[in-house]
C-alpha positions as CSV (number, residue, x, y, z in Angstrom):
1,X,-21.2,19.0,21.6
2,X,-18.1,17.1,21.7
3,X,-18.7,13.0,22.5
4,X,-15.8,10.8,23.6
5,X,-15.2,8.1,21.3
6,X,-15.9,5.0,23.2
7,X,-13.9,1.8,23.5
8,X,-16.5,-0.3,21.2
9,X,-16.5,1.9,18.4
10,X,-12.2,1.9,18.7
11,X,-12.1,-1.5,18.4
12,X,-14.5,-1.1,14.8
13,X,-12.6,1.4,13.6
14,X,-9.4,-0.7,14.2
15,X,-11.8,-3.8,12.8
16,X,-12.1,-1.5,9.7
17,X,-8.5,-0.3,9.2
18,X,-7.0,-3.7,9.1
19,X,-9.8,-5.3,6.5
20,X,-8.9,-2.0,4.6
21,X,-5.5,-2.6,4.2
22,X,-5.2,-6.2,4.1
23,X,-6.1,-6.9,0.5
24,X,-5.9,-10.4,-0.9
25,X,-2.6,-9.1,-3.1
26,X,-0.7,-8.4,0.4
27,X,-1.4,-12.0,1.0
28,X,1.8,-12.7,-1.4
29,X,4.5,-10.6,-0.4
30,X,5.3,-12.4,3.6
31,X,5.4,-15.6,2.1
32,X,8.1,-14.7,-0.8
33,X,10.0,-12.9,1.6
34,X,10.1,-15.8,4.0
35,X,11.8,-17.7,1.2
36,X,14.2,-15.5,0.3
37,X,15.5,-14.5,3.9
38,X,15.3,-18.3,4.9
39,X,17.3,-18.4,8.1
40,X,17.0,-14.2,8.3
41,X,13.3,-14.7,8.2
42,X,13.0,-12.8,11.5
43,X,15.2,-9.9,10.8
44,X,13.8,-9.5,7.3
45,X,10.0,-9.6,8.5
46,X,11.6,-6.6,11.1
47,X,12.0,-4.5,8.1
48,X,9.0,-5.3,6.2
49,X,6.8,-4.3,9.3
50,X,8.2,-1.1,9.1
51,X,6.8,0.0,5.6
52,X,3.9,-2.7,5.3
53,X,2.3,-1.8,8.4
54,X,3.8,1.5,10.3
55,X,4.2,3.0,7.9
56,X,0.3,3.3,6.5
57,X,-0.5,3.5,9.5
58,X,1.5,6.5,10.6
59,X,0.3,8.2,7.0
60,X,-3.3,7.2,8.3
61,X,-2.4,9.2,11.9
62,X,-0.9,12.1,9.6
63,X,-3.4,12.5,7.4
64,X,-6.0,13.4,10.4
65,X,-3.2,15.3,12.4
66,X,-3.3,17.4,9.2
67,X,-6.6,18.5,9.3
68,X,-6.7,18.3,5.3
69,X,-9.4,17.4,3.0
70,X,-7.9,14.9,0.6
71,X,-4.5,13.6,-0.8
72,X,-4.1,16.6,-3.2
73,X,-4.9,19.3,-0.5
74,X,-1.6,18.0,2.0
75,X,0.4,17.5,-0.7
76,X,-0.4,21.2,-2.4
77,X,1.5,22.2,0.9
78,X,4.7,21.7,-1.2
79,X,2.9,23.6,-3.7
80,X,-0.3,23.4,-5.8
81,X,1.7,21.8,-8.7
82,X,3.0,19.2,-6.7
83,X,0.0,18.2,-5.1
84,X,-1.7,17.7,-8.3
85,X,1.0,15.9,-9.9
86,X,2.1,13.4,-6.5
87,X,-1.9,12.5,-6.0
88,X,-2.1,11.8,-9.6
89,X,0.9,9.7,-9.5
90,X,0.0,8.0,-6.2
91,X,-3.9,7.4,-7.5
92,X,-1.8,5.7,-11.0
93,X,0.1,3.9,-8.5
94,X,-2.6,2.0,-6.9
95,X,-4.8,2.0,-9.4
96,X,-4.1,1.0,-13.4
97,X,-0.5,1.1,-13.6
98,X,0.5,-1.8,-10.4
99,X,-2.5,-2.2,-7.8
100,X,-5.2,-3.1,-9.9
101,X,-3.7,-6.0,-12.6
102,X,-2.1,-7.1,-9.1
103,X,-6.2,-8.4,-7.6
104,X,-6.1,-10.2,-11.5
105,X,-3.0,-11.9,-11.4
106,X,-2.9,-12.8,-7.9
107,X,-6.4,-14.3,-9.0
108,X,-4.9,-16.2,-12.0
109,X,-1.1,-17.4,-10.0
110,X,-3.5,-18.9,-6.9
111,X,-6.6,-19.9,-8.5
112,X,-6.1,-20.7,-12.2
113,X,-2.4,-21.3,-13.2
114,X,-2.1,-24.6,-11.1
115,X,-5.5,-26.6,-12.6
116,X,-3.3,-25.4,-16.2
117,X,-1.0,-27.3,-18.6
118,X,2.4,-26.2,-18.6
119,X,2.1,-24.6,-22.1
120,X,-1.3,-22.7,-21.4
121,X,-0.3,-19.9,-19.0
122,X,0.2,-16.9,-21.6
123,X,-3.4,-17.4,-22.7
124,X,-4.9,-18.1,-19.6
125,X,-3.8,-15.7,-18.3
126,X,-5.2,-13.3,-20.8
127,X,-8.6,-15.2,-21.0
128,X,-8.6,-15.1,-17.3
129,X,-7.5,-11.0,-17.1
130,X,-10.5,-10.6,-19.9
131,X,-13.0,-11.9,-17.7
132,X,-12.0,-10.7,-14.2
133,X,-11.8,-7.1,-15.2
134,X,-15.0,-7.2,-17.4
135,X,-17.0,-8.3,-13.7
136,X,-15.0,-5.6,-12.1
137,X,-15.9,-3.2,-14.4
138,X,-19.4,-3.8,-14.2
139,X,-20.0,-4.1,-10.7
140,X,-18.0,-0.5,-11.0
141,X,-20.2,0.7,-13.5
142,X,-23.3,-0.3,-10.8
143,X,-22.1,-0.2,-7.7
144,X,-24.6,-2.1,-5.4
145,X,-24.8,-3.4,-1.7
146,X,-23.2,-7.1,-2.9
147,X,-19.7,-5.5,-3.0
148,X,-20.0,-4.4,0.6
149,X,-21.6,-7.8,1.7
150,X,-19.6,-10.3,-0.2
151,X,-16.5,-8.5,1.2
152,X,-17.9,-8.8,4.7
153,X,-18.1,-12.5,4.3
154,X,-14.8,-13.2,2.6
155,X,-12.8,-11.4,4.7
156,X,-13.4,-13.3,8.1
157,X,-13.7,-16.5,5.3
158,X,-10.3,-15.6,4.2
159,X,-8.8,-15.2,7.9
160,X,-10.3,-18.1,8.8
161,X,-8.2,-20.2,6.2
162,X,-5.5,-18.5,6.9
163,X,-5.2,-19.1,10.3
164,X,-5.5,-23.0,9.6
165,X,-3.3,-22.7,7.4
166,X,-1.0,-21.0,9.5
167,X,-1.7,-23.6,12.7
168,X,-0.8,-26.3,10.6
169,X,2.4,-24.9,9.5
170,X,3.1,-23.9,12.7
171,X,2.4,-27.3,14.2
172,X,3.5,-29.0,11.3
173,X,6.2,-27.3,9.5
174,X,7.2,-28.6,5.9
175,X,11.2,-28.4,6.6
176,X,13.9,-26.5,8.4
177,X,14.9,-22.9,7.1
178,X,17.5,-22.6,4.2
179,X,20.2,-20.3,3.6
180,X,18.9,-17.0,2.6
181,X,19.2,-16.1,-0.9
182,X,22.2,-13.7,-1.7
183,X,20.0,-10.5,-1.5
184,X,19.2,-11.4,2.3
185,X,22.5,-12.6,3.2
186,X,23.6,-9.5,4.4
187,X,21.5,-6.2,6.0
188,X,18.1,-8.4,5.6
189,X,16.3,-5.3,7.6
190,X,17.2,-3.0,4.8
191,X,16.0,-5.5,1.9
192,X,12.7,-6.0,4.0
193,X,12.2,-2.5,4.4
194,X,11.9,-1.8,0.7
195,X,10.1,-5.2,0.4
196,X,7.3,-3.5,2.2
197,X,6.8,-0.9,-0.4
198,X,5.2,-3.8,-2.6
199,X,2.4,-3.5,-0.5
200,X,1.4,-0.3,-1.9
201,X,-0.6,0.7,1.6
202,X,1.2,3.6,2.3
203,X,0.0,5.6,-0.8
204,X,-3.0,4.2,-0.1
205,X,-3.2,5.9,3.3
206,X,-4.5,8.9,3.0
207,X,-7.3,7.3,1.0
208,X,-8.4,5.4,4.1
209,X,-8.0,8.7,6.3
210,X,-10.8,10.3,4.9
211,X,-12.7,7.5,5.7
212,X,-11.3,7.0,9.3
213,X,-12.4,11.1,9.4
214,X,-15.8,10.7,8.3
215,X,-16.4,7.4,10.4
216,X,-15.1,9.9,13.6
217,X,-16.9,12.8,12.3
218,X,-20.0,11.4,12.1
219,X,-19.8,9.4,15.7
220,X,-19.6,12.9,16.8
221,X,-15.8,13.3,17.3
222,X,-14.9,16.6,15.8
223,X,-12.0,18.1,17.6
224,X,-8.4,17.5,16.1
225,X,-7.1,16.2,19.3
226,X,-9.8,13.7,20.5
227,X,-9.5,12.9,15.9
228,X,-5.7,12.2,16.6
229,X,-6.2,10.3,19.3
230,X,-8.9,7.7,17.8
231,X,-7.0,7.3,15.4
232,X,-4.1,6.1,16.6
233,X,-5.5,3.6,18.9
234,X,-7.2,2.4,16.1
235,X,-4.3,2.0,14.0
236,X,-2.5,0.4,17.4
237,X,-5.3,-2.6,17.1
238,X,-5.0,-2.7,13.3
239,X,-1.3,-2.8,13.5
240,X,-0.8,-5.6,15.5
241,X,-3.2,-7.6,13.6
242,X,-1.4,-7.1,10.2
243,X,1.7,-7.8,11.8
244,X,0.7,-11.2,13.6
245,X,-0.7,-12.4,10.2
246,X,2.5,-10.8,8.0
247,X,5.1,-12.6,10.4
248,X,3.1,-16.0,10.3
249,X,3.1,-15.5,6.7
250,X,6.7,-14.7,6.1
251,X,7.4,-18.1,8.7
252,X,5.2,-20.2,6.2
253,X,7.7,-19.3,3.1
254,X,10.6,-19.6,5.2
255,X,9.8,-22.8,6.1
256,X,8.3,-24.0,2.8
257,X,11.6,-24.2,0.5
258,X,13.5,-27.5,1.8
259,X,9.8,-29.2,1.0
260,X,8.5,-27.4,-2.2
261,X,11.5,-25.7,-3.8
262,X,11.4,-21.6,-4.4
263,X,9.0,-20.3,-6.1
264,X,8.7,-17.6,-8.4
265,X,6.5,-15.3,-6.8
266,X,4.2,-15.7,-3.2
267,X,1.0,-16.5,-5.0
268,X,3.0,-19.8,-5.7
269,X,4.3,-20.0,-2.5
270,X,0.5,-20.0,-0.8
271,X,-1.1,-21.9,-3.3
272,X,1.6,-24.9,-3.2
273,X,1.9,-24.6,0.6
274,X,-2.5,-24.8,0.2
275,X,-1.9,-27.9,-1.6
276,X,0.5,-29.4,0.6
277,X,-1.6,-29.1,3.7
278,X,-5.2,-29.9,2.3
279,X,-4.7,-31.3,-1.5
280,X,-6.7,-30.5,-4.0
281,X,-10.1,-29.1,-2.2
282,X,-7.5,-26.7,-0.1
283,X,-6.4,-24.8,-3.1
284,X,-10.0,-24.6,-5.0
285,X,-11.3,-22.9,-1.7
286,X,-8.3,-20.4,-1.3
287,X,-8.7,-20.1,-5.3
288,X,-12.3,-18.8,-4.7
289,X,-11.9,-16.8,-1.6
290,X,-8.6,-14.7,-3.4
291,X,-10.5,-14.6,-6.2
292,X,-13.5,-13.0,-5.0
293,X,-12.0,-11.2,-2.3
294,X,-9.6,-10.0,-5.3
295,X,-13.0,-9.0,-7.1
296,X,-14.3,-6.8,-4.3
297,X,-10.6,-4.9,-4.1
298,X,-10.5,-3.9,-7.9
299,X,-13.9,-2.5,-7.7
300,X,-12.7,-0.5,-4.9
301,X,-9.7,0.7,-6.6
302,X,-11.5,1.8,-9.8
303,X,-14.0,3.5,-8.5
304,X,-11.8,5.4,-6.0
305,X,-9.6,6.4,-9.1
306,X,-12.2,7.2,-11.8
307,X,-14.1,9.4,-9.4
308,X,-10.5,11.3,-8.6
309,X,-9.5,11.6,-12.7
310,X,-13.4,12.5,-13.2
311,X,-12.6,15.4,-10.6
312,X,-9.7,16.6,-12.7
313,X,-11.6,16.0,-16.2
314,X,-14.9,17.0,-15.0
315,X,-15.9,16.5,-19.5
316,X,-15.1,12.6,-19.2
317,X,-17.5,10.8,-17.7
318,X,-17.5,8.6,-14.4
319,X,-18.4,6.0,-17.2
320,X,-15.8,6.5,-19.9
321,X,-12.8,6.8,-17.5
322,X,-14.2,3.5,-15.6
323,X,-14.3,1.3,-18.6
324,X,-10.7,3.1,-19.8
325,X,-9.5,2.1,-16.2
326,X,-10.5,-1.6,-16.7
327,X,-9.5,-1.7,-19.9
328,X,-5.7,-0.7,-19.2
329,X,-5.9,-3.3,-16.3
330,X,-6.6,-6.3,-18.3
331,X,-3.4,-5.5,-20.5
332,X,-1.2,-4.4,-17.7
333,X,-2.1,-7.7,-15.6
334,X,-0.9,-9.7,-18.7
335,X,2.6,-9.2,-17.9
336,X,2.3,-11.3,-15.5
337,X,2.8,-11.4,-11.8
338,X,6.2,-11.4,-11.3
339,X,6.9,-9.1,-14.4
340,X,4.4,-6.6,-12.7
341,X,6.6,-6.9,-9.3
342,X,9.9,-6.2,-11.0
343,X,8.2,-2.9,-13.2
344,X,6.9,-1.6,-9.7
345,X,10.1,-1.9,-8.0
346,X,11.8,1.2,-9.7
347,X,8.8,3.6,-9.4
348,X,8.4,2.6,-5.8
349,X,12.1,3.5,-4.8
350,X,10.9,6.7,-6.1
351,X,7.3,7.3,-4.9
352,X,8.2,5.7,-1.2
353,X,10.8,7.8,-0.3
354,X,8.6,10.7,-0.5
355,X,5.6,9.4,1.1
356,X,7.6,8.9,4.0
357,X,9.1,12.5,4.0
358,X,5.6,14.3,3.7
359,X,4.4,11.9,6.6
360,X,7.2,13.1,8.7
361,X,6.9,16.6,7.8
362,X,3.5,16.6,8.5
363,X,3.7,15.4,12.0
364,X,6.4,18.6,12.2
365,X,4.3,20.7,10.6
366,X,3.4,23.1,13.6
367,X,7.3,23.3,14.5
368,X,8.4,25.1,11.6
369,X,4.5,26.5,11.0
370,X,3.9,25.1,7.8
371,X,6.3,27.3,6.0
372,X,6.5,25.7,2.2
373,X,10.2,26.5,1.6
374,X,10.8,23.4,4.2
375,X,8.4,21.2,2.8
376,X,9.6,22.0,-1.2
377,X,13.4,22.0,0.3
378,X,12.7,18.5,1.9
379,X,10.9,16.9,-0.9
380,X,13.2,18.1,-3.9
381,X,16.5,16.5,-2.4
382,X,14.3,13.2,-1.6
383,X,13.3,13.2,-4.8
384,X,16.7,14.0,-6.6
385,X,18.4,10.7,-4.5
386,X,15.3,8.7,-4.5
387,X,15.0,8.8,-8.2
388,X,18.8,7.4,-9.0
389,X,17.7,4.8,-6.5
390,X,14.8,4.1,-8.9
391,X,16.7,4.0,-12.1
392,X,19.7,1.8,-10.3
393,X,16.0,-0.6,-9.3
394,X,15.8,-0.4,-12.7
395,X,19.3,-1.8,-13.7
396,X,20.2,1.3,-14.9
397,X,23.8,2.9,-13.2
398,X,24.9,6.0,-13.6
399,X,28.1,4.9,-12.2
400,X,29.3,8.6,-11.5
401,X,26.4,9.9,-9.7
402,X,26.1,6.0,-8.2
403,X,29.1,6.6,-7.4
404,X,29.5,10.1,-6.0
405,X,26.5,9.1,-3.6
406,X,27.5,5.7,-2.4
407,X,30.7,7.8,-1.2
408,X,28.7,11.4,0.6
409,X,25.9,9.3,1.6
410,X,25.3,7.3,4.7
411,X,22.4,4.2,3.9
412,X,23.2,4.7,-0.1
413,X,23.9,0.9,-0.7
414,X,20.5,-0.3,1.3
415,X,18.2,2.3,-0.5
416,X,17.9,4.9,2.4
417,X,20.7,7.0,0.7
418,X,17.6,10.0,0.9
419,X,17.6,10.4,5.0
420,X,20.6,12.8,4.9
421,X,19.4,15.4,1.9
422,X,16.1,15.4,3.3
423,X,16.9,16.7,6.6
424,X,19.6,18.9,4.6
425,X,16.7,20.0,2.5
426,X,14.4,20.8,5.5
427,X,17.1,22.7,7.3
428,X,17.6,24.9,4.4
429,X,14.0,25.7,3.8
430,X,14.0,26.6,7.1
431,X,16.6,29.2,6.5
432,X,15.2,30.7,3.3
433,X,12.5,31.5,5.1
434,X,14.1,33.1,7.8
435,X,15.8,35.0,5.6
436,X,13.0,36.0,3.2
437,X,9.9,36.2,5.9
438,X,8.3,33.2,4.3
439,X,4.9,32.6,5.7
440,X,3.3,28.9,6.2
441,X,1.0,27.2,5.9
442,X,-2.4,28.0,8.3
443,X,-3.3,24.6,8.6
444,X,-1.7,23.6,12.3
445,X,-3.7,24.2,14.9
446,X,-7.0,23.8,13.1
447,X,-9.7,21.8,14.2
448,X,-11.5,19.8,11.5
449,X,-14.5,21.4,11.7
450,X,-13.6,23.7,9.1
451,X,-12.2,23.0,5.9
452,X,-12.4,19.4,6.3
453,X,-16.4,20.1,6.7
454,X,-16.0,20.0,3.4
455,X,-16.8,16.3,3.2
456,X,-18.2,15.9,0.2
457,X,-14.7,15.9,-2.3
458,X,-14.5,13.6,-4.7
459,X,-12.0,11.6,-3.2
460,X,-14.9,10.4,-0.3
461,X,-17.0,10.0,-3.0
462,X,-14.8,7.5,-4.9
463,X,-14.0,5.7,-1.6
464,X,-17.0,5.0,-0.9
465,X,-18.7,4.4,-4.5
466,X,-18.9,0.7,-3.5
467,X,-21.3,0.9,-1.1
């Protein structure tokens, strides 16, 4: 029998969404920005809410409209290839390669690298790395109750600091807002719209859509319609909370600089601003809540990606690829925050723009019924633009194809150069399938009752191996 999700249990699963995606690491991103768009604080936040918080929350919304099982199953609608080769990407992404050394060096730049003499920080920072991913690899290894409790404490512990933190800047405010740096001078909405890729949520997402569909599921919800609809008054109340906390961040860093000087990275930013406020006992207490709270996020992470490579190399165990995973962290994290930030910049002009394409194309799906030539036309032109976006990230120009696009397309400059071949790209799989009979995809129109019955994939299983 079908039961209507009830108010109460909306306002937990928004409860949930929001502690899922507000990590300790997104903690650092607001605050930079707000020092770099100084008096375009306003207009840049504008931009960052747009990928920071709509958009993982629209790929949450998707994912369930979908009516698919995991990442790799809506991505295979491109084609089987792709799907294996974008959710191993995306699982890389937020795991070994950026997400995971992120919880260890946001750790080490709030709660270590200030009590340090100037000429210590390249070893600390690897003594520090050492330890923290040797606790998260055990608690990994072991997965027990403590992770779920001690993130249920330090999250409200966290928001509560916070939002002192956050009164007394607001009643208090450490100076006026400076110019914005050069990159903000001008289109400030574009530059914090790619500035919310750092948060990594988006490809995240669909991660915390299987858990949004199991929480639904098993309150009784099992149409797609009454699904949908959960879910995105859930993601409403989640939405609004992230962006009341991301815009009284980015406020805090833009009115920070004329007092403490621009830092090199927002981990600075909230640890001096800490200071500031509350001296020395302020920063030890955010230093132990990141920390921690930094602690329980890396567990998630690795075991959500070792149970989804364990999937795909069934012969290596849970164990092997854990400790591999942890292992790989420590050394990543030891190029250091800001270092870890510039390296992600270029893969994330590439990764993003996609994302965003299969989100919309999902929500489209039932127009042009799934057929793959639209999804493989749309996604191959994103990728062809978005990819010369990464590489000019990256400081390298290709100054004729740079060139050749700043000229045909509209956005180029600002990094959404990709709008105009992916509709191209959509249209024109739309008319190779007219004109070859292609058939789509059968998943529009489904209720999730029947292939996502099959709960028990290893991507719920990884998700939820901290329990």
């Amino acid at each position: 029998m079908q039961k209507k999700v009830n108010v109460s249990f909306i306002i937990v699963l928004g409860s949930m969404l929001f502690a899922l995606f507000f990590g300790a690491g997104n903690l650092i991103f607001p605050p930079m920005l707000g020092q770099m768009a100084g008096e375009h604080v306003w207009s840049a936040n504008a931009g960052f809410l747009m990928t920071g918080v709509g958009l993982p929350l629209l790929a949450v919304a998707a994912f369930v409209f979908s009516g698919e099982r995991d990442l790799r199953s809506l991505s295979s609608r491109v084609h089987p290839l792709f799907g294996l080769v974008f959710a191993a990407a995306l699982y890389l992404a937020i795991g070994p390669f950026f997400a995971m050394p992120r919880t260890g060096t946001v750790s080490f730049e709030i709660g270590v690298k200030p009590l340090l003499p100037e000429g210590s920080h390249t070893v600390g920072l690897a003594v520090f790395t050492v330890v923290f991913f040797a606790a998260s690899c055990l608690l990994s290894l072991n997965p027990s109750k403590i992770i779920d409790i001690v993130g249920k404490v330090l999250t409200p512990l966290m928001l509560i600091f916070i939002a002192v933190l956050i009164a007394a800047a607001a009643f208090y405010p450490i100076a006026d807002f400076a110019a914005p740096d050069e990159s903000y001078a001008a289109h400030a909405v574009f530059k914090g719209f790619q500035e919310g890729y750092l948060t990594l949520d988006a490809l995240a997402a669909v991660i915390f859509g299987i858990i949004v569909v199991n929480a639904l599921k098993d309150s009784g919800v099992k149409k797609r319609g009454e699904l949908v609809s959960a879910c995105i008054k859930a993601a409403v109340i989640a939405a609004v909370l992230l962006a009341i906390i991301y815009t009284a961040l980015a406020y805090i860093g833009a009115s920070s600089v004329g007092g403490l000087g621009l830092k090199d990275n927002g981990a600075a930013v909230l640890a001096a601003v800490s200071s500031h406020y509350f001296g020395a006992y302020g920063s030890v207490l955010l230093a132990l809540i990141v920390t921690m709270a930094c602690i329980t996020t890396s567990v998630g992470l690795i075991t959500s990606c070792a149970s989804f490579f364990h999937g795909l190399f069934p012969k290596m165990s849970y164990k092997t690829i854990t400790v591999a995973l942890s292992v790989f962290s420590a050394l990543v994290a030891n190029i250091g925050l800001s270092g870890l930030i510039k390296v992600s910049v270029p893969v994330l002009m590439v990764l993003y723009p996609m994302v965003i394409a299969l989100v919309i194309l999902t929500f489209l799906h039932p127009l042009f019924k799934g057929r793959a030539s639209v999804y493989q036309g749309t996604m191959l032109l994103t990728f062809l633009v978005s990819l010369f976006d990464g590489f000019k990230a990256a400081g390298i120009k290709i100054a004729s194809i740079d060139n050749l696009f700043a000229q045909i397309l509209p956005l180029y400059g600002v990094g959404l150069g990709w709008l105009l071949p992916a509709v191209v790209g959509g249209l024109g799989g739309l008319i190779v399938a007219a004109l070859t009979g292609g058939k789509g995809n059968s998943a529009a129109g489904e209720t999730l009752t029947g292939r996502s019955a099959q709960a028990s994939s290893k991507a719920d299983q990884g998700t939820s191996a901290g329990d």
